[in-house]
C-alpha positions as CSV (number, residue, x, y, z in Angstrom):
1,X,114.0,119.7,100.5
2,X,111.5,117.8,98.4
3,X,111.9,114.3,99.7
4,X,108.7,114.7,101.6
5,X,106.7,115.8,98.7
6,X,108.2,113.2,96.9
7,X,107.3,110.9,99.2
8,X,103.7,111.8,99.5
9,X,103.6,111.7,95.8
10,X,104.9,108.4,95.9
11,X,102.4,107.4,98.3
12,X,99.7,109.0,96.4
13,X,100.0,106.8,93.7
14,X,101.2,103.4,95.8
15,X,97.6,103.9,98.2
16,X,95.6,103.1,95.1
17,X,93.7,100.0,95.8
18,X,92.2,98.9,92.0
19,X,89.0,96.7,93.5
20,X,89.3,94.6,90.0
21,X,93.2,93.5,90.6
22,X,92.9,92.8,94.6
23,X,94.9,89.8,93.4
24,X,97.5,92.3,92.2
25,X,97.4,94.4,94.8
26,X,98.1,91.5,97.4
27,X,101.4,90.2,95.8
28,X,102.5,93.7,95.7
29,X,102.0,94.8,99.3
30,X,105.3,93.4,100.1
31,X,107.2,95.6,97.3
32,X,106.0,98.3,98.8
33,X,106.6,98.0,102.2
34,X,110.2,97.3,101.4
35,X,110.0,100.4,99.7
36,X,108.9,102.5,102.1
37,X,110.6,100.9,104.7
38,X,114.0,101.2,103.0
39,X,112.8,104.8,102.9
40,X,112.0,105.0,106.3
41,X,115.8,103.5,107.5
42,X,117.3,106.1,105.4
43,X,115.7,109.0,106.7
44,X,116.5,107.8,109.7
45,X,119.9,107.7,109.3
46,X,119.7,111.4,107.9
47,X,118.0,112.5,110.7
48,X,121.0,111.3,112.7
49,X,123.6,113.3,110.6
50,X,121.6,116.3,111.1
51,X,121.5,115.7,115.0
52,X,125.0,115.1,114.5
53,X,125.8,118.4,112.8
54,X,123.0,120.2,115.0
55,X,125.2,119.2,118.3
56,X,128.5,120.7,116.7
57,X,126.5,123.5,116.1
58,X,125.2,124.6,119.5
59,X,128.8,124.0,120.9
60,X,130.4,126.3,118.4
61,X,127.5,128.7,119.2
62,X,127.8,128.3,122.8
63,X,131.9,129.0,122.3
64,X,130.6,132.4,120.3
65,X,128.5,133.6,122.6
66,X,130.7,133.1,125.5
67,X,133.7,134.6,123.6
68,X,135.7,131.6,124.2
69,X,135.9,131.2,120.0
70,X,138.9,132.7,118.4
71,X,138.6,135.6,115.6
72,X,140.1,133.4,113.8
73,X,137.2,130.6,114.3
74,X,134.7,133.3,114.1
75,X,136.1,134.6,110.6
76,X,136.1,130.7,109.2
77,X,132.7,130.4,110.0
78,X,131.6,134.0,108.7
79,X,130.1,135.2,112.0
80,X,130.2,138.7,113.5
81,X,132.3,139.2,115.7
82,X,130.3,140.9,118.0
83,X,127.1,138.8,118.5
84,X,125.6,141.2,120.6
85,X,126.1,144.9,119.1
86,X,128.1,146.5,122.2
87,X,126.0,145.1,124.7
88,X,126.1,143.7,128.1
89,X,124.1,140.6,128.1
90,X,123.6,138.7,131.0
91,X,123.7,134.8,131.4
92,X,119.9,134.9,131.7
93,X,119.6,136.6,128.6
94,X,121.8,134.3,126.9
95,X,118.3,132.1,126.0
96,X,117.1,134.8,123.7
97,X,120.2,134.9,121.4
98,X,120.4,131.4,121.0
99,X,116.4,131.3,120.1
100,X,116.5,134.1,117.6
101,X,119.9,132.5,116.2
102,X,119.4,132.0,112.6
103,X,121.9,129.2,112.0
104,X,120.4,127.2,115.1
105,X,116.5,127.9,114.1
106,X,117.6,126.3,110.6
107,X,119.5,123.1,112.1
108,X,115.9,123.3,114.7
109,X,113.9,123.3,111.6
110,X,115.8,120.8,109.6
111,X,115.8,118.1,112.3
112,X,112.0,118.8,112.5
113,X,111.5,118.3,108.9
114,X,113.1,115.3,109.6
115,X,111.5,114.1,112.3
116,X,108.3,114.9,110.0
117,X,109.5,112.9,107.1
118,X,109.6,109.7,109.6
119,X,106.7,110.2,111.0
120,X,105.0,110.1,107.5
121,X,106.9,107.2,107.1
122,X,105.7,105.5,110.0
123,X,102.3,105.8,108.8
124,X,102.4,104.5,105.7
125,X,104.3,101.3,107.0
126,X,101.3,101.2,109.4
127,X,99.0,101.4,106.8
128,X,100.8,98.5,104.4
129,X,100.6,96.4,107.6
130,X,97.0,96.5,107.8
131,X,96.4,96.5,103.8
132,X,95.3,92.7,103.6
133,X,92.4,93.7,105.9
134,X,91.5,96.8,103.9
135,X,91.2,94.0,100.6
136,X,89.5,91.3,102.9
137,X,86.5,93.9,103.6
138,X,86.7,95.1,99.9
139,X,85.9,91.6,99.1
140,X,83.6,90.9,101.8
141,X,81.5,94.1,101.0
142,X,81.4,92.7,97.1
143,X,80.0,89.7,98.6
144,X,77.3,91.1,100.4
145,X,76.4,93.6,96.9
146,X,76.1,90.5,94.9
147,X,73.7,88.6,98.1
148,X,76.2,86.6,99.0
């Protein structure tokens, strides 16, 4: 799960605004935003998958802790097949098994990171929108240093 490091990595070195090659920098806003948004669409599209696969997952796990899963089911997936030790849970209960479920607090997590990695995302779009301002001030400010 490095995609967001990379991506901040990335962005690390993409943010650089060189105040001698504004010219530069201009003509290659638009590279970047394509890049970042391509990256944006695809993470997307992952976090989809992994909503996807999260939605399978609570149903199995709902089947499991209901015992309306087979052994055989339970054996495929490698559970126990006793999710509760012996003991007599009631429905309102039920809550605290699926929370502390390991398999669902990793699918929670992953759909988070996710969720995270777009967010990031978004940001950095926002910030490519608004770069041509950030070199018009850069310019303006040399202006005014050299009494113009």
């Amino acid at each position: 799960m490095k995609q967001l490091e990379t991506i901040l990595d990335m962005w690390s070195k993409d943010c650089i605004i060189d105040d001698m090659k504004l010219d530069d920098v201009s003509r290659h806003t638009p590279m970047l935003h394509a890049k970042y948004l391509q990256l944006h669409s695809q993470a997307k599209i992952e976090l989809q998958k992994v909503e996807f696969k999260q939605k399978i997952l609570l149903k199995d796990k709902w089947l499991y802790y209901n015992g309306k899963m087979s052994q055989d089911q339970i054996e495929e997936k490698g559970w126990d097949f006793d999710p509760f030790d012996g003991l007599k849970v009631l429905k309102g209960e039920m809550d605290h098994y699926y929370n502390s479920d390991i398999d669902i607090q990793k699918s929670e997590q992953l759909v988070e990171y996710w969720k995270n990695i777009i967010s990031t995302l978004s940001e950095i779009i926002e910030q490519l929108k608004w770069r041509h301002q950030t070199i018009k001030n850069i310019i303006e400010w040399k202006r005014f240093q050299s009494g113009n």
